[in-house]
TIMI-2910 file (N, C-alpha, C, CB; in pm, 1 decimal, decimal comma, always signed):
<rs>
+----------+----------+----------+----------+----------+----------+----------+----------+----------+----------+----------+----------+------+
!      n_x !      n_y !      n_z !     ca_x !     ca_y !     ca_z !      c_x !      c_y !      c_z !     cb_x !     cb_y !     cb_z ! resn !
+----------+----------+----------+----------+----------+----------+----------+----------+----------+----------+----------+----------+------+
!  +6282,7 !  -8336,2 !  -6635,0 !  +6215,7 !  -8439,0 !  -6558,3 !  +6315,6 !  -8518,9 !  -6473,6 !  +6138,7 !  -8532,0 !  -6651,6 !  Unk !
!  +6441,0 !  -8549,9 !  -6509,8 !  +6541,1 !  -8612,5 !  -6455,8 !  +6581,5 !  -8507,0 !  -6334,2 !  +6653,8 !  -8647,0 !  -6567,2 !  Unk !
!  +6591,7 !  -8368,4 !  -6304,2 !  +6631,0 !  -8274,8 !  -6225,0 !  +6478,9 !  -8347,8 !  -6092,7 !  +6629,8 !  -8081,7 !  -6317,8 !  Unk !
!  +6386,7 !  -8353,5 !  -6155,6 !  +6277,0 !  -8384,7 !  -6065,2 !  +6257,6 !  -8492,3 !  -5997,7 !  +6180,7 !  -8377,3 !  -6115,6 !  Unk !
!  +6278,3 !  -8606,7 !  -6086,9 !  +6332,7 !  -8742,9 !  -6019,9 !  +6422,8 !  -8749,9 !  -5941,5 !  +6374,4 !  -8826,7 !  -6093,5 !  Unk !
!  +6546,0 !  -8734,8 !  -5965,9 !  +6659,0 !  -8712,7 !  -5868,3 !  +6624,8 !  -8642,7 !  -5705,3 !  +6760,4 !  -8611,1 !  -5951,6 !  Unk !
!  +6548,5 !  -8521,0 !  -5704,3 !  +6528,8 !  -8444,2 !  -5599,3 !  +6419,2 !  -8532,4 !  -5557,3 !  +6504,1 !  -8290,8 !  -5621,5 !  Unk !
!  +6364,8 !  -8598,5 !  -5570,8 !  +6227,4 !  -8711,0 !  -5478,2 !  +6335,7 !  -8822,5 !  -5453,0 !  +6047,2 !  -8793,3 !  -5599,7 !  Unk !
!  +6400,4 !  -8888,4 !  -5527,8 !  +6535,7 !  -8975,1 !  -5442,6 !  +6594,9 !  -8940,3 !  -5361,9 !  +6638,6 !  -9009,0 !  -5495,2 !  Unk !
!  +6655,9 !  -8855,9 !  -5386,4 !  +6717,9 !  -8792,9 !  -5244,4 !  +6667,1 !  -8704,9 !  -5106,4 !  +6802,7 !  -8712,9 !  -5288,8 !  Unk !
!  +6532,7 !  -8678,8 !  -5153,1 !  +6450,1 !  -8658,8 !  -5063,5 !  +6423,1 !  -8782,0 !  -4930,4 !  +6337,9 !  -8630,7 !  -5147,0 !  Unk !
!  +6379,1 !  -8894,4 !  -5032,7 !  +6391,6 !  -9045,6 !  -4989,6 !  +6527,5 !  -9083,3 !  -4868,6 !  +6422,3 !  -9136,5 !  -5147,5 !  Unk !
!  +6628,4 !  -9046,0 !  -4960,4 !  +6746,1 !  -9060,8 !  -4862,4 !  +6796,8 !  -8952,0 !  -4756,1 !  +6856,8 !  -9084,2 !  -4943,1 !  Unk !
!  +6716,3 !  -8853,3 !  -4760,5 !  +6756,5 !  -8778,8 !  -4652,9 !  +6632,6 !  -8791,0 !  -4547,9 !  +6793,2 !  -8627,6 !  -4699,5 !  Unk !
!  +6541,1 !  -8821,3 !  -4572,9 !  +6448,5 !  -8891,2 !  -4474,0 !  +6490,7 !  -9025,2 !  -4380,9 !  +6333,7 !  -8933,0 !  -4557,6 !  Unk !
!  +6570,1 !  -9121,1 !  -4477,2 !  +6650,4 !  -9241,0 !  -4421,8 !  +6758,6 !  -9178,6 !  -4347,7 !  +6709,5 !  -9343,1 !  -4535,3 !  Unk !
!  +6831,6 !  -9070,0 !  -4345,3 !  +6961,4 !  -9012,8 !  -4251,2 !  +6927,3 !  -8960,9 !  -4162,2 !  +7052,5 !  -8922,4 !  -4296,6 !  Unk !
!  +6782,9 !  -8907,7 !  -4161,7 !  +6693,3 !  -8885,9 !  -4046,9 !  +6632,3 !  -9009,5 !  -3912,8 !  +6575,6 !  -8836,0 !  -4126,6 !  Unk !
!  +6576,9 !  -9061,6 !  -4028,4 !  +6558,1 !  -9187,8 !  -3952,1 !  +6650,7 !  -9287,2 !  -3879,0 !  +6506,8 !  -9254,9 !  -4027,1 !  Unk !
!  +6770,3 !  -9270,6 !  -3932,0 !  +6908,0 !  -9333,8 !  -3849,4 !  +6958,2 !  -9289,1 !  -3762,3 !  +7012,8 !  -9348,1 !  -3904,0 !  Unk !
!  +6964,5 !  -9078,6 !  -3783,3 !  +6981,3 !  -9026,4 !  -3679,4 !  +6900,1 !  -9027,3 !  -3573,3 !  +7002,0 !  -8936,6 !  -3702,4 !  Unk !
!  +6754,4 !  -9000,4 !  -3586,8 !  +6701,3 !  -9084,6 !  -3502,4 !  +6737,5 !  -9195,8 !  -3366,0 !  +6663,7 !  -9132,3 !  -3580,3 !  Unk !
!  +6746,9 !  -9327,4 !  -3453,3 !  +6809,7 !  -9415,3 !  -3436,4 !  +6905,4 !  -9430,5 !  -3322,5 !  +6850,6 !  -9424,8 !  -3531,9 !  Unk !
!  +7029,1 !  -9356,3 !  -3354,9 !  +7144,0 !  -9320,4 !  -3294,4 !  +7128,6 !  -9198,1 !  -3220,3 !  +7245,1 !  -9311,0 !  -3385,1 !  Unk !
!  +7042,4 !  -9156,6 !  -3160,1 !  +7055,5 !  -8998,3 !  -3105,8 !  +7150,9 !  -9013,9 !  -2967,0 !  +6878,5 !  -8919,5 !  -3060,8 !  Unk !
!  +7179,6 !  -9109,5 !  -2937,2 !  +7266,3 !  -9162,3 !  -2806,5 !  +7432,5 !  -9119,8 !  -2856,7 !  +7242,6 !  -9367,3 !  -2777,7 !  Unk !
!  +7472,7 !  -9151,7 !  -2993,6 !  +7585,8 !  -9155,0 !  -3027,5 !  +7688,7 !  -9016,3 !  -3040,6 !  +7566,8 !  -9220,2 !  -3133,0 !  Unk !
!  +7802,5 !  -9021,4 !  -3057,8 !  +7879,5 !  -8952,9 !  -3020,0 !  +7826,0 !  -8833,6 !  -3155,2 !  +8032,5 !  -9027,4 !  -3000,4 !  Unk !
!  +7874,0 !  -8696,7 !  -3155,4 !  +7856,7 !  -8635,4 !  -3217,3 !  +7930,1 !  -8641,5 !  -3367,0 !  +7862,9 !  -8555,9 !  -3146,0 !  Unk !
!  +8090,4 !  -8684,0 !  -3362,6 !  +8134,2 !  -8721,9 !  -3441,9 !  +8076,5 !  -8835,8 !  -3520,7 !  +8225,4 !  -8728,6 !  -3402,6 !  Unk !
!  +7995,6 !  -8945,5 !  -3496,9 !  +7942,3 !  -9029,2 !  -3579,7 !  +7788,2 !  -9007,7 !  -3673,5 !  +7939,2 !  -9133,6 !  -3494,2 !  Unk !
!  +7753,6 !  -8895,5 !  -3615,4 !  +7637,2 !  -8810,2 !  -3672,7 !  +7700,3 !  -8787,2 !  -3787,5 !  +7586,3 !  -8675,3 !  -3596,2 !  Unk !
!  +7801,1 !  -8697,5 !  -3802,2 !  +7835,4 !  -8618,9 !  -3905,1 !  +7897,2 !  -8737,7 !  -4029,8 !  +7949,9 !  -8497,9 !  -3843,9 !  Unk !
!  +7964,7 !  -8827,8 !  -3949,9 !  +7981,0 !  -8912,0 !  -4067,5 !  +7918,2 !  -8989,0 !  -4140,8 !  +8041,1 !  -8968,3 !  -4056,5 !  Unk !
!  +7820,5 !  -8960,3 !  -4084,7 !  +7690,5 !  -9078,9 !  -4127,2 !  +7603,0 !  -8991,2 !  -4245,5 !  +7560,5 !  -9125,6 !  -3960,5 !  Unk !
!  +7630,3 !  -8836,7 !  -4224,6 !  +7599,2 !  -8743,7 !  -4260,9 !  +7649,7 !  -8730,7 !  -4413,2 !  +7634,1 !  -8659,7 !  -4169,4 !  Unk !
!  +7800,4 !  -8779,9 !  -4426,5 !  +7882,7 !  -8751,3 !  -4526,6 !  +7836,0 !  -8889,4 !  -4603,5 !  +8048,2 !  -8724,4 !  -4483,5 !  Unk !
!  +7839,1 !  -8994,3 !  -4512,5 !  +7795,4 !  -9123,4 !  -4611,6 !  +7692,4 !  -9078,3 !  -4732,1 !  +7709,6 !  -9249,9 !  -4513,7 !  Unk !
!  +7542,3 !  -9019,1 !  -4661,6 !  +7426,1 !  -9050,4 !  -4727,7 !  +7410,3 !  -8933,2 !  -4826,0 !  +7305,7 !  -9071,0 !  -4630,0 !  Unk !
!  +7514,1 !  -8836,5 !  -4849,0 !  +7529,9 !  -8713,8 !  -4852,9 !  +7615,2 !  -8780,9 !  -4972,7 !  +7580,0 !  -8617,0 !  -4723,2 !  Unk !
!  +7730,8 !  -8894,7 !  -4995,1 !  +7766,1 !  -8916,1 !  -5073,2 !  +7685,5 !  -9023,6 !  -5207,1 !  +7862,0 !  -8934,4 !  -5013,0 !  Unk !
!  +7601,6 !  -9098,5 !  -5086,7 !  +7497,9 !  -9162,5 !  -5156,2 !  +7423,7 !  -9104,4 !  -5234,4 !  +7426,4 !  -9213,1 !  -5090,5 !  Unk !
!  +7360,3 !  -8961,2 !  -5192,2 !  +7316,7 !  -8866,7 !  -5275,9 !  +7326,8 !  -8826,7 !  -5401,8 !  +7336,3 !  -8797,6 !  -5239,6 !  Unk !
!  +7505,8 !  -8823,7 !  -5438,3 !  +7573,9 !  -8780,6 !  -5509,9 !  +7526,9 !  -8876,7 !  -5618,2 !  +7705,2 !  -8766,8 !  -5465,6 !  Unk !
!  +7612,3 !  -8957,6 !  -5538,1 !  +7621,5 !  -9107,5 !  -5653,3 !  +7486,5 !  -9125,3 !  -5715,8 !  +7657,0 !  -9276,8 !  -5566,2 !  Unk !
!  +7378,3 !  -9142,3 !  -5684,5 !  +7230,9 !  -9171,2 !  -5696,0 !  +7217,3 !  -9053,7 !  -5809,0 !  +7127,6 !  -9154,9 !  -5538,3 !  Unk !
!  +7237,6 !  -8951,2 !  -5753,7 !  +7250,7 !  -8820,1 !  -5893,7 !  +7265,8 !  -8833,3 !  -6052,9 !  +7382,4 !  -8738,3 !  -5874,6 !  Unk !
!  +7436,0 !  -8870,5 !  -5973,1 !  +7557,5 !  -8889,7 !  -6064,1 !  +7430,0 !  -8976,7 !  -6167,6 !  +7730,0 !  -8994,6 !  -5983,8 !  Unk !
!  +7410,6 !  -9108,4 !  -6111,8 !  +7386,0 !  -9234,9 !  -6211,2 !  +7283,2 !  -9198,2 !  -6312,0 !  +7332,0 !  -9371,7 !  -6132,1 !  Unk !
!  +7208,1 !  -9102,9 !  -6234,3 !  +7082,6 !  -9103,6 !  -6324,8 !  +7101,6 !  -8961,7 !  -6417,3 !  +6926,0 !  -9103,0 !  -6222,5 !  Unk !
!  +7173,7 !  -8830,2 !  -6381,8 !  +7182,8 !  -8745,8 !  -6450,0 !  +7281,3 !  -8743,8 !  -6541,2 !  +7178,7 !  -8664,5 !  -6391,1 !  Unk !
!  +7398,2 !  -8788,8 !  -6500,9 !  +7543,5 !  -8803,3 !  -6558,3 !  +7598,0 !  -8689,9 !  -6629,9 !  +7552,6 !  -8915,4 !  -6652,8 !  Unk !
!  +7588,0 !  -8607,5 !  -6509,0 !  +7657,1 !  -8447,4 !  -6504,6 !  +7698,5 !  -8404,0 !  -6374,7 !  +7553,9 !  -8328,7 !  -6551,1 !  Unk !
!  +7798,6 !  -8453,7 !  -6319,5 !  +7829,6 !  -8403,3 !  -6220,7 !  +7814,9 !  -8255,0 !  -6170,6 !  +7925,9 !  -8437,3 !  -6222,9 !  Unk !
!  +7784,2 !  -8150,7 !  -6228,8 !  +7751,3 !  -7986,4 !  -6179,4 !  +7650,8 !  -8015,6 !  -6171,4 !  +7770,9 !  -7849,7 !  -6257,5 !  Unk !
!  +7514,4 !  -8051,1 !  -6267,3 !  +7395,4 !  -8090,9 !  -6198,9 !  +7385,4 !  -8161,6 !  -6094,1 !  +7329,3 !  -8143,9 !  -6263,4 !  Unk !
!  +7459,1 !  -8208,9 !  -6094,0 !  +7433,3 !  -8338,7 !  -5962,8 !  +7420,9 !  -8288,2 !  -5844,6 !  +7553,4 !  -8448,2 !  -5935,2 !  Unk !
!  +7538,3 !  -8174,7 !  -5826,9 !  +7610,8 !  -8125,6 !  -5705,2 !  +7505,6 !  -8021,2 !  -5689,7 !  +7778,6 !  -8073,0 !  -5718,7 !  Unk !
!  +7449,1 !  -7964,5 !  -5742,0 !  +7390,3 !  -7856,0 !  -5716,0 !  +7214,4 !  -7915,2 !  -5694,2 !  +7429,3 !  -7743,2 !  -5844,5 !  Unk !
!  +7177,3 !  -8027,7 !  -5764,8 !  +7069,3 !  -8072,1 !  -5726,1 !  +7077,4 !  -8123,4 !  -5564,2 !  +7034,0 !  -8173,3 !  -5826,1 !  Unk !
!  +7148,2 !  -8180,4 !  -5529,3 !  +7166,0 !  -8243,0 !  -5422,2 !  +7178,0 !  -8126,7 !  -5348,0 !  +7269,4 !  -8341,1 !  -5417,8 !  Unk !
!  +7196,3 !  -8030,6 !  -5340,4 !  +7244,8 !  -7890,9 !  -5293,1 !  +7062,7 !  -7824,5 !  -5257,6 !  +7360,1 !  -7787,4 !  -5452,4 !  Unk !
!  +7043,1 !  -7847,0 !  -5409,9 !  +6875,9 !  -7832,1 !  -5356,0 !  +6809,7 !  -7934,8 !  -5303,2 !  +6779,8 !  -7798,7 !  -5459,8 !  Unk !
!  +6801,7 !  -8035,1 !  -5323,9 !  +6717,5 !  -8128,9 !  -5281,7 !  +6751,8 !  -8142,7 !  -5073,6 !  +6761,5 !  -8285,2 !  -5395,7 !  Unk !
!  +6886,9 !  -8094,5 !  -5044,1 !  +6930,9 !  -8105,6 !  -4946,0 !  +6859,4 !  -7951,0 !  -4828,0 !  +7090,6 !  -8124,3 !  -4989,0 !  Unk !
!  +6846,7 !  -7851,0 !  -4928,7 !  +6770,6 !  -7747,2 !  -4868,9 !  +6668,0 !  -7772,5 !  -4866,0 !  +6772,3 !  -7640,2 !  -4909,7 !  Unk !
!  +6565,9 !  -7800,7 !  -4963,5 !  +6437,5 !  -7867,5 !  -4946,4 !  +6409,8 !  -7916,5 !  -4852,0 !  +6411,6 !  -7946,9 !  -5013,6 !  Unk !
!  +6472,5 !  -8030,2 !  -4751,1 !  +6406,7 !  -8135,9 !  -4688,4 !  +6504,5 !  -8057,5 !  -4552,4 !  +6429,0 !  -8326,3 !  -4756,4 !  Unk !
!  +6608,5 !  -8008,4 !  -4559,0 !  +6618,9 !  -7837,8 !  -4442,7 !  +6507,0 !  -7768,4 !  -4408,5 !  +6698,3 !  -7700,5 !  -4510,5 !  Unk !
!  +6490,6 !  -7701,0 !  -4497,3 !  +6322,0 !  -7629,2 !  -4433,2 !  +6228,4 !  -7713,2 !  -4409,2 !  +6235,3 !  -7531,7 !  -4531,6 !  Unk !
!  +6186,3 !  -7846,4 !  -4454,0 !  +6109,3 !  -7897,6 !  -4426,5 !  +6087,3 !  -7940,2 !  -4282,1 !  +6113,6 !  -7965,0 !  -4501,6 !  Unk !
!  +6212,9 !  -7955,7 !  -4234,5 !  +6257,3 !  -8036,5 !  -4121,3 !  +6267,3 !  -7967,6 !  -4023,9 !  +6368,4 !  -8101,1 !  -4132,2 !  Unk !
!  +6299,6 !  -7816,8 !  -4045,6 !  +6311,1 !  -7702,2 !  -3992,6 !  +6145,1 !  -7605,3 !  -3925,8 !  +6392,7 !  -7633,8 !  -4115,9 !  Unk !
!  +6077,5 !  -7620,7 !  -4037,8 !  +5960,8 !  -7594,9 !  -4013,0 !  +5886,0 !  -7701,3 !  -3933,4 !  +5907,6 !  -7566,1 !  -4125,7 !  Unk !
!  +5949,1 !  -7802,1 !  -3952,3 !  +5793,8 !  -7927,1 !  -3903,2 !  +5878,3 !  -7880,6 !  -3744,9 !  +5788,5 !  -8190,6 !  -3980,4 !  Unk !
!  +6005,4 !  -7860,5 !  -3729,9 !  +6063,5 !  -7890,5 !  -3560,7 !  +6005,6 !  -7744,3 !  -3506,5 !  +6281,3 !  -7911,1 !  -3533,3 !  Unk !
!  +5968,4 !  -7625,0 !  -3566,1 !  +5888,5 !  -7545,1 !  -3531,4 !  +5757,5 !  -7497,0 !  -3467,9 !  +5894,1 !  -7528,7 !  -3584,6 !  Unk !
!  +5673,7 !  -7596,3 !  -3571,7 !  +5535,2 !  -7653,0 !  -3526,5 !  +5516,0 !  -7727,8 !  -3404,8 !  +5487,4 !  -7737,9 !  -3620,7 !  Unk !
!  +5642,9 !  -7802,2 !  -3421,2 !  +5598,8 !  -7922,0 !  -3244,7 !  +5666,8 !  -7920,3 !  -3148,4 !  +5605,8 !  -8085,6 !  -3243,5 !  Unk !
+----------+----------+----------+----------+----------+----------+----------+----------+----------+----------+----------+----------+------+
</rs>
């Protein structure tokens, strides 16, 4: 259940790195990516706290990060 929780949090936060990129679509390309690594580390951490197994962590975030890939992938397909 904790593998399941975690992947709807970070779902949450990769919707918010969306929404910033968004945001910023003016900005340099280099500040995309770092903004990328921030929420990407936020991810982690958010993991980390609640699973407190770092290999789970990394690899949930790994899925939870493909998840909301295809999602994002498919919806930019449709429109």
């Amino acid at each position: 259940m904790k593998v399941y929780a975690v992947v709807m949090l970070q779902l949450i936060i990769w919707s918010g790195y969306t929404f910033t990129e968004w945001l910023s679509k003016h900005d340099h390309p280099l500040y995309n990516v770092i903004m990328f690594i921030i929420f990407f580390y936020l991810a982690v951490i958010l993991g980390n706290y609640i699973m407190s197994s770092a290999r789970k962590t990394f690899l949930t975030t790994l899925l939870s990060l493909a998840i909301y890939a295809s999602f994002h992938f498919t919806l930019s397909f449709f429109t």
